[in-house]
C-alpha positions as CSV (number, residue, x, y, z in Angstrom):
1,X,0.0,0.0,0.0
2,X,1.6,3.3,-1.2
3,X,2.2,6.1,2.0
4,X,0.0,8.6,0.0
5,X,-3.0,5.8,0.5
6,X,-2.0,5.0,4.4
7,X,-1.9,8.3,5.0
8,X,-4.7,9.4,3.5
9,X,-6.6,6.7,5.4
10,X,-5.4,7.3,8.8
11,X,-6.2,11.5,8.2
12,X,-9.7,9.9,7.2
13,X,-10.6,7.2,9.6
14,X,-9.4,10.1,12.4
15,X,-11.6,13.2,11.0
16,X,-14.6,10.4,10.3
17,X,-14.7,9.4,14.0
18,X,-14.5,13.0,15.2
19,X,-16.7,14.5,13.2
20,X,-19.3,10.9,13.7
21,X,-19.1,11.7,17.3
22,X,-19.6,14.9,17.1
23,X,-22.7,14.4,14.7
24,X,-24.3,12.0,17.0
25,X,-23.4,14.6,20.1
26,X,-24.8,17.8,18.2
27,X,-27.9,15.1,17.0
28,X,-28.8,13.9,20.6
29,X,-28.4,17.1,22.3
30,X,-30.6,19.0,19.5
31,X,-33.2,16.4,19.9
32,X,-33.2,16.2,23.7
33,X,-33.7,19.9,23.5
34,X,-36.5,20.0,21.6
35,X,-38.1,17.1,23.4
36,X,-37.8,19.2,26.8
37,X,-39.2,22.4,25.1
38,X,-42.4,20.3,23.9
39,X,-42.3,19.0,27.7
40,X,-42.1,22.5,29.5
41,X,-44.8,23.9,27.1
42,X,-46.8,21.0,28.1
43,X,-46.4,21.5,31.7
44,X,-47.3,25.5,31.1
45,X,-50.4,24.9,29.0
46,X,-51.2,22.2,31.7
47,X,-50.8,24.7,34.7
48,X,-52.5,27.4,32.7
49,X,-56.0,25.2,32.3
50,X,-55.3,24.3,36.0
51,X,-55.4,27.9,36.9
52,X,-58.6,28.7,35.1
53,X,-60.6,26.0,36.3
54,X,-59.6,26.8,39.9
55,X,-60.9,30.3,39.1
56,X,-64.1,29.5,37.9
57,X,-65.1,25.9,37.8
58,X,-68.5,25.0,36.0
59,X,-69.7,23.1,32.8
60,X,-69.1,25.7,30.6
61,X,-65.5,26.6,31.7
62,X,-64.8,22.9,31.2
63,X,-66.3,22.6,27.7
64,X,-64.4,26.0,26.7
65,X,-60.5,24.8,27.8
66,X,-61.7,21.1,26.0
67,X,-62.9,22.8,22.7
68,X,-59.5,25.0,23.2
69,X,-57.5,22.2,22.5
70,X,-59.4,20.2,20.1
71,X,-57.8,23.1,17.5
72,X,-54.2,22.2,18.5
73,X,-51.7,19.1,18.1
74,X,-52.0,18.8,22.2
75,X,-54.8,16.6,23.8
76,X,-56.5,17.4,27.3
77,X,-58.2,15.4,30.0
78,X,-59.5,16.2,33.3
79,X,-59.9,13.8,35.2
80,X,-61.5,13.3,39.4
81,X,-59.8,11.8,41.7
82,X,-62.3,8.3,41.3
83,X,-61.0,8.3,37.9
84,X,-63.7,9.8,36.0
85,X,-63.6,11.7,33.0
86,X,-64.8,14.9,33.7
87,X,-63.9,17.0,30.0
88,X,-61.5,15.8,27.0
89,X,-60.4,17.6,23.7
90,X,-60.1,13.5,22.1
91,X,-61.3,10.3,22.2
92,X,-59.4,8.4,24.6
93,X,-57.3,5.8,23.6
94,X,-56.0,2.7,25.0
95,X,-52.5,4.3,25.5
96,X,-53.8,7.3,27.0
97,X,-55.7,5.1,29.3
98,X,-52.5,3.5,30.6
99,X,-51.1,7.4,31.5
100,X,-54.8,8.0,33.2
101,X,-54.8,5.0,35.3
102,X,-51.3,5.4,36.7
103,X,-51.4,6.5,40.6
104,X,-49.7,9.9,41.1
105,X,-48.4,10.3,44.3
106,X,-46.5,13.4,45.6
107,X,-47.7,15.9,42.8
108,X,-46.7,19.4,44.1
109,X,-48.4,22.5,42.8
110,X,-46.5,23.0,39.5
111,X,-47.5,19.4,38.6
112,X,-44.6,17.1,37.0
113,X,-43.9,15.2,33.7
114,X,-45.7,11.7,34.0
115,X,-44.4,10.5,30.4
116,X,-40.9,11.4,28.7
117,X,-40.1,8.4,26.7
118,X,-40.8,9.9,23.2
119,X,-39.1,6.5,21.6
120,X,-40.9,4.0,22.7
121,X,-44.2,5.9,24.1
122,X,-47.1,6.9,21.9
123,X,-47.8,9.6,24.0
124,X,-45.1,12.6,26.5
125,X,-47.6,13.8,29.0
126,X,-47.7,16.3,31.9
127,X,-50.3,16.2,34.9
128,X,-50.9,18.7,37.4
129,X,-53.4,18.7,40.3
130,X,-56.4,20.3,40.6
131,X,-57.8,22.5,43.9
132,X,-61.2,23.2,44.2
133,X,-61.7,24.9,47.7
134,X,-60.0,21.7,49.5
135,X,-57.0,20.7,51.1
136,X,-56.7,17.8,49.0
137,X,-56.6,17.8,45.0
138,X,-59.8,17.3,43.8
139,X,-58.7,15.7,40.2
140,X,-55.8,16.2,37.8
141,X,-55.4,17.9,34.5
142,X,-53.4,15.9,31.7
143,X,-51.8,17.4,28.8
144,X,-50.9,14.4,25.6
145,X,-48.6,15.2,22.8
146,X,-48.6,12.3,20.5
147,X,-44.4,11.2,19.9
148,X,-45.8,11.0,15.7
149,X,-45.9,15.3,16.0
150,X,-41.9,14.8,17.4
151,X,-41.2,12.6,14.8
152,X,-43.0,14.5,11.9
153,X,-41.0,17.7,12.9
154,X,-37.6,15.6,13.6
155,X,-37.7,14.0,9.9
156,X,-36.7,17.3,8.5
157,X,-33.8,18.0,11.1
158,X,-33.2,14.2,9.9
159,X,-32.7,15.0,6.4
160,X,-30.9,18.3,6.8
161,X,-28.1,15.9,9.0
162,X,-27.6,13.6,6.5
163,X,-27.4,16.7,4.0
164,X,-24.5,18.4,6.0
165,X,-23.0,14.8,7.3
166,X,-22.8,13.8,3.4
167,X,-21.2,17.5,2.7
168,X,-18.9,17.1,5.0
169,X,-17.9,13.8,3.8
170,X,-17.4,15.2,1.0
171,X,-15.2,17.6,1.8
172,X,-13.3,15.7,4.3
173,X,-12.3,13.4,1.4
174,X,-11.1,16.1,-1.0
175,X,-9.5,17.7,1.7
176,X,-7.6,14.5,2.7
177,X,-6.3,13.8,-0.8
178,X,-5.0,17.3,-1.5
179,X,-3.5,17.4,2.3
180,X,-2.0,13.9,1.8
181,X,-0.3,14.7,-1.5
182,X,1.3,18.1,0.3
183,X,2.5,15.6,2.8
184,X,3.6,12.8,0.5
185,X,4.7,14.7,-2.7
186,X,8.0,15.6,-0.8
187,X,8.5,12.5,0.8
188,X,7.8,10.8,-2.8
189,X,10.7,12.9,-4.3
190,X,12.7,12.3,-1.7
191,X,12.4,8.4,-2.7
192,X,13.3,9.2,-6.0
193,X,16.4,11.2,-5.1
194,X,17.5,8.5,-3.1
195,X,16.9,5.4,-5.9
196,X,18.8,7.7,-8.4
197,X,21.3,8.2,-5.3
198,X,21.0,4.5,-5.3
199,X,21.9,3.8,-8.9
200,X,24.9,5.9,-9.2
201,X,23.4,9.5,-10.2
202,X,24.5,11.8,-7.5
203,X,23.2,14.7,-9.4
204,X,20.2,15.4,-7.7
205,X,18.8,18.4,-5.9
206,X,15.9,18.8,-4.2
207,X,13.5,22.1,-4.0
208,X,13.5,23.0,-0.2
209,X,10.7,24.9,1.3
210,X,10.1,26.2,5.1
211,X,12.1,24.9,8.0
212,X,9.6,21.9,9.3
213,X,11.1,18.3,9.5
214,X,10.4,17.6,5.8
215,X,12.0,20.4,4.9
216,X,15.7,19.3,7.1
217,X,15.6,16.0,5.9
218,X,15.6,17.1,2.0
219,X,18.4,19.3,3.3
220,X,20.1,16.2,4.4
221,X,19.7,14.4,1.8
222,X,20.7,17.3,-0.5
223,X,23.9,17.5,1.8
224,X,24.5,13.5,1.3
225,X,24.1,13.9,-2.5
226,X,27.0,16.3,-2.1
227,X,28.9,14.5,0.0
228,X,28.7,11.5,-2.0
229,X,30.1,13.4,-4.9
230,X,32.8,14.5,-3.6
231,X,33.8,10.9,-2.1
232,X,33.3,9.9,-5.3
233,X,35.2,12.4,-7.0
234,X,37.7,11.8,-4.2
235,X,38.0,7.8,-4.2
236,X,38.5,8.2,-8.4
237,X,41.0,11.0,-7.6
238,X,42.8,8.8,-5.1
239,X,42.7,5.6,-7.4
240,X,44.3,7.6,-10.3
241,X,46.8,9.3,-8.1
242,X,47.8,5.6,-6.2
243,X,47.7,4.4,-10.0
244,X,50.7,7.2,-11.2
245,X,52.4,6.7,-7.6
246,X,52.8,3.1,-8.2
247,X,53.3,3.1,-11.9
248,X,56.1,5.5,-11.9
249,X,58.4,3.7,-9.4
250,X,57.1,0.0,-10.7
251,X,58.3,1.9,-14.7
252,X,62.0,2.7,-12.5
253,X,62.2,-1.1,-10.7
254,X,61.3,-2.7,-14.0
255,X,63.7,-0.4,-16.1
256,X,66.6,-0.6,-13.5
257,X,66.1,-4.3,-13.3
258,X,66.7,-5.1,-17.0
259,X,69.3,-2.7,-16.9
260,X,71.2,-4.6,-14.1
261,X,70.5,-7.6,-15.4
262,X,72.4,-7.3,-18.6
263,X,76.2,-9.2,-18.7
264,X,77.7,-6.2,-20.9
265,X,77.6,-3.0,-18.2
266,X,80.2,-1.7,-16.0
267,X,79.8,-2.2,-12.2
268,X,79.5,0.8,-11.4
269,X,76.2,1.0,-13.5
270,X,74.9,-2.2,-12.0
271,X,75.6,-0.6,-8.8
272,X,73.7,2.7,-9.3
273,X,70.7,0.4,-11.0
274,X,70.8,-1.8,-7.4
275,X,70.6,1.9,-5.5
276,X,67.7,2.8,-7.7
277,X,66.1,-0.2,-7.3
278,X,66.6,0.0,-3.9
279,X,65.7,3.9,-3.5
280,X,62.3,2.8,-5.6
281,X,61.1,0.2,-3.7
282,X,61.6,2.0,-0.1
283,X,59.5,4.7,-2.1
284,X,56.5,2.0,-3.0
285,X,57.4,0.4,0.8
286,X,56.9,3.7,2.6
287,X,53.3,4.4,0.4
288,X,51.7,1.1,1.1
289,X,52.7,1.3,5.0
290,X,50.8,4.9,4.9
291,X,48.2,3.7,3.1
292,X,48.0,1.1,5.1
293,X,48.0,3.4,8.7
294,X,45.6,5.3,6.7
295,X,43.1,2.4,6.6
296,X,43.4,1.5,9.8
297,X,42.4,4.9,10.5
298,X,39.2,5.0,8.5
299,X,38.2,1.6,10.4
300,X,39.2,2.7,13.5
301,X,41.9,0.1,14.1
302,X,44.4,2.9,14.6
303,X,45.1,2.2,18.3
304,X,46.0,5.4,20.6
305,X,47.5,4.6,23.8
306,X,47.7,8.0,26.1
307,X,49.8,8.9,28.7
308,X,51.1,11.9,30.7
309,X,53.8,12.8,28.6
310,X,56.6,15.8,28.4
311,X,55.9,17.7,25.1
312,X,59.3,19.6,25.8
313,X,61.8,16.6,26.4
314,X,59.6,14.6,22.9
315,X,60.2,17.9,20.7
316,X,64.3,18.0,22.3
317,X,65.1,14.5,22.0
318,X,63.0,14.6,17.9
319,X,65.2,17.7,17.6
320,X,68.7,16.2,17.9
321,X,67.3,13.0,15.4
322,X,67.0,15.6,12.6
323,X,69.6,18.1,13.7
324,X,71.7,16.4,11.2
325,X,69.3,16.5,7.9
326,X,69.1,20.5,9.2
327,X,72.8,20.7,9.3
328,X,73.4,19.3,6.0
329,X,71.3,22.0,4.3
330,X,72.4,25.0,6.5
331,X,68.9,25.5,8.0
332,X,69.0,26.7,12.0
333,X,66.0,25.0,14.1
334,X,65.1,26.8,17.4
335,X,63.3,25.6,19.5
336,X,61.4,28.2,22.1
337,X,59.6,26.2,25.2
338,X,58.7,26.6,28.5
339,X,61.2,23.8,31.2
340,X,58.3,21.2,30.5
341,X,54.5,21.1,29.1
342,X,52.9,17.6,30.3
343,X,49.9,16.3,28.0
344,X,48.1,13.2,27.6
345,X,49.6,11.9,24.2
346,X,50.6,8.4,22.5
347,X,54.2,9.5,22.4
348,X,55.1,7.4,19.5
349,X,52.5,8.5,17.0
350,X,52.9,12.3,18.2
351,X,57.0,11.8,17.3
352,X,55.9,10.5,13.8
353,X,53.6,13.7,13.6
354,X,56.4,16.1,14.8
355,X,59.0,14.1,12.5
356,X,56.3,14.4,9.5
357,X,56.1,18.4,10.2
358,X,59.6,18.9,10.3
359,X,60.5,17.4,7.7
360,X,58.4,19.3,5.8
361,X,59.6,22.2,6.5
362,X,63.0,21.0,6.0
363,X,62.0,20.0,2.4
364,X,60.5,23.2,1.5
365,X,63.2,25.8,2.9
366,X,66.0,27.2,1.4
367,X,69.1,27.1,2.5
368,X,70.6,29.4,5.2
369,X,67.0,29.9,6.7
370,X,65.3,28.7,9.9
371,X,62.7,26.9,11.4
372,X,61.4,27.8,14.8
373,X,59.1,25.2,17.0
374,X,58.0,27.4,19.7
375,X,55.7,25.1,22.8
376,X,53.5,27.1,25.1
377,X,50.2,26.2,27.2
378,X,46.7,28.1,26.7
379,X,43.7,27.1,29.1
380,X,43.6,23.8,28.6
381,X,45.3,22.9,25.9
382,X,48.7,22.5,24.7
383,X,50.3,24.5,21.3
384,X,53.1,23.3,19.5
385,X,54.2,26.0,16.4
386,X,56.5,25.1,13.4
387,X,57.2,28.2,11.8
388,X,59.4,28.0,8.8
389,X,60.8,30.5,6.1
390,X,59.9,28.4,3.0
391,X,58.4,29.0,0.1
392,X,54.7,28.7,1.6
393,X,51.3,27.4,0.1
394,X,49.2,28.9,-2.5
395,X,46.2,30.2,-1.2
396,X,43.8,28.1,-3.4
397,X,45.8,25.0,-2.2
398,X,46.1,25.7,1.6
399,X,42.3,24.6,1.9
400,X,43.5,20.7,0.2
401,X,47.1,20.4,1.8
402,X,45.2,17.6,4.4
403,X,43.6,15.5,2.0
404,X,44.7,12.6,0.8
405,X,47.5,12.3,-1.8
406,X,47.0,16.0,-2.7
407,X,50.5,17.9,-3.4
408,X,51.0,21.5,-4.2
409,X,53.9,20.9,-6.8
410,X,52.9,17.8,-8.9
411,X,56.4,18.7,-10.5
412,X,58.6,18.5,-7.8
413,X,56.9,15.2,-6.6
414,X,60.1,13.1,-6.7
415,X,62.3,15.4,-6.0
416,X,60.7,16.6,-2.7
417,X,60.3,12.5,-2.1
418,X,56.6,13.5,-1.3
419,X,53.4,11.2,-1.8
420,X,51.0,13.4,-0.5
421,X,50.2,10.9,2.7
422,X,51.9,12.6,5.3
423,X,50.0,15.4,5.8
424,X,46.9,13.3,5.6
425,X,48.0,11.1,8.6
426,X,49.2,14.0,10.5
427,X,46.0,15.2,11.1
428,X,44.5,11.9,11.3
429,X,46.6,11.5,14.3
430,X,46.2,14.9,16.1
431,X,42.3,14.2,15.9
432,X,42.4,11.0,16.8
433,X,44.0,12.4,20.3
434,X,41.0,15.0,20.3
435,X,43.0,18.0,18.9
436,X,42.9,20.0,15.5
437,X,45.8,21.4,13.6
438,X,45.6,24.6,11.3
439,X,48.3,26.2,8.8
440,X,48.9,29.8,8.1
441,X,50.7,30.2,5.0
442,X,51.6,32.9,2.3
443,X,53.2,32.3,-0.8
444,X,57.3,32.8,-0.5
445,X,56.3,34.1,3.0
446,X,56.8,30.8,5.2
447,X,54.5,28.4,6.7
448,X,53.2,27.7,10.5
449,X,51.6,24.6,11.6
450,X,49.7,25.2,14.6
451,X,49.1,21.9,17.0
452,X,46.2,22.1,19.6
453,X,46.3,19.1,22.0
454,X,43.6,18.5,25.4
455,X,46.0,18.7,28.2
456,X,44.0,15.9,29.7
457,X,43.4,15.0,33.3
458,X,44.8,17.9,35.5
459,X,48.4,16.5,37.2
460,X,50.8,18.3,38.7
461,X,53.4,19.0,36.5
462,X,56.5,19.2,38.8
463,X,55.3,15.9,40.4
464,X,55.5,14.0,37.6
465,X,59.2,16.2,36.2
466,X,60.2,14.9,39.6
């Protein structure tokens, strides 16, 4: 059953019962009403002829209220307390005759209703007694309205209920299927964004009007069409870009290989085809174990074991592993800290972050230039800066430096020895400990990598130096 169909049932069945009940409420209440207002004028006409035959009792007073009624739809009957008949406007019947011979007991002055049940009664009747100059009631007065005059007048209200009840039917029904569409039409594109989504098209956009729920999912899905684009675009960008990082050192190891494998070369080229060789696969070594960490990663398999840790003694003893690499291409590297900065870290994944960064800026600095790693505590978190003097990011690449296999200089690729993974895994790792890390870059102006770390569970700091 489509949703446009449920829906539009359960709207239905929901507005039929209310509106039922309040038909059968607004039905009974009308009728009741206008069976009491037949009653009380009953019970007035009743007390009126009571009053004028108390005034001025004789034959001809009786004849008069008697002939009164014979005119109208109301019947009367006076009746003594031995049970005779003493006037009538009608013949007596055999269900009158049951009203008459009932025994009324405790009648006060205003007189009562003796007969209400207008459904199953021929007759409603009211009764009131009748003084003549005694103590005691000296008859009764009766007042009949036969229950056919309530039905004749309630056929009409009848009709005119079914009339409205079948209107608003009706309506109700068109109502429901235009409401139901307004409900469903959105949801219904929504089903066929997603089954294009489904089948590959990621080109979809849907309209989005007001800010209700409908109106936030179609955002989200809009969002997830756009998301899924750019994975897409991203996982063919990666395949092509793994495809030229493999092919180019697999073209060197095949090449070299021949090369060494011929009987008529000197040994010094065999030996610089071995180095190559060698150099190549280290290259194609080094990209599978990132891709690899990056995997891990992505599945969360990339284990992070915290513990209090001294940023300043990690960054000193990482310092004097790369002083050489500095050394050899005349670049200084300060280093500006407080006497120790404790944080909750995985040491050996932060070393291969600070290593990563480093090196980077090693790569791409000139000569005679220097790199300053300056540590210092805000609130609670810990900074580590690597400032360099290199030849900084383009703006329009800044935004892409962190994603995967990206790389500003395509050219210098294999000079530079990068594969555009580090970066990638750098932040990996700084978020994976809860941080984030942000660059600030201008072209030939430098570049700063900017490390916020938690500090972690609050220990004291000399405590733990100690």
């Amino acid at each position: 059953m489509k949703i446009t169909t449920k829906i539009a049932l359960i709207i239905f069945s929901l507005m039929a019962g209310v509106q039922i009940a309040l038909f059968f409420t607004l039905y009974n209440g009308f009728i009741e009403r206008y069976v009491e207002d037949q009653l009380k004028e009953l019970q007035t006409r009743v007390n009126t002829h009571r009053d004028v035959l108390e005034q001025n009792f004789n034959y001809f007073t009786l004849n008069y209220i008697a002939t009164l009624e014979m005119r109208g739809n109301m019947s009367l009957v006076v009746q003594d307390l031995s049970g005779n008949i003493m006037t009538t406007s009608t013949a007596i019947n055999d269900d009158m005759k049951k009203i008459l011979d009932r025994k009324i007991q405790f009648l006060n002055r205003n007189g009562a209703i003796i007969e209400r049940d207008w459904k199953n009664s021929s007759y409603i009747a009211t009764a009131t007694p009748l003084y003549l100059a005694q103590m005691q009631p000296s008859g009764y007065v009766y007042m009949f309205l036969h229950t056919n005059t309530i039905q004749s007048k309630l056929t009409p209200m009848n009709q005119y209920f079914m009339i409205v009840a079948l209107c608003s039917a009706i309506f109700t029904i068109i109502a429901i299927f235009f409401l139901s569409r307004m409900i469903t039409n959105p949801i219904l594109r929504m089903k066929e964004a997603t089954e294009k989504m489904s089948q590959g098209n990621l080109d979809v956009e849907l309209i989005v009007n007001g800010e209700d729920e409908v109106a936030q999912l179609s955002r989200s899905i809009n969002r997830l069409a756009k998301d899924l684009r750019y994975v897409k675009q991203a996982r063919n960008d990666f395949l092509s870009s793994i495809s030229h990082e493999l092919q180019t050192p697999l073209t060197y190891l095949k090449g070299y290989a021949d090369l060494a494998g011929r009987e008529h070369i000197s040994e010094e080229e065999r030996k610089h085809s071995l180095f190559v060789i060698q150099d190549e696969a280290i290259r194609v070594s080094t990209l599978v174990k990132n891709l690899f960490d990056l995997a891990k990663m992505d599945h969360n398999a990339f284990v992070i074991e915290t513990e209090p840790t001294d940023l300043v003694r990690m960054i000193r003893e990482i310092k004097e592993k790369v002083r050489k690499v500095y050394d050899e291409k005349n670049i200084t590297l300060t280093l500006d800290c407080p006497e120790y900065l404790i944080c909750d870290v995985d040491e050996i994944r932060m070393q291969q972050v600070f290593i990563n960064l480093l090196d980077n800026a090693r790569k791409y600095s000139p000569p005679n230039t220097y790199v300053q790693v300056k540590i210092y505590s805000e609130q609670d978190h810990a900074i580590v800066e690597i400032k360099d003097q290199g030849y900084g990011i383009p703006e329009k690449d800044v935004g892409h430096i962190f994603d995967r296999l990206y790389r500003v200089e395509q050219s210098r690729a294999r000079e530079t020895g990068g594969q555009g993974l580090g970066l990638a895994i750098v932040k990996e790792v700084v978020e994976k400990h809860g941080g984030t890390i942000q660059v600030y870059s201008r072209l030939n102006q430098g570049t700063t990598m900017k490390i916020l770390l938690p500090r972690g569970d609050q220990i004291c700091e000399k405590d733990f130096i100690d």
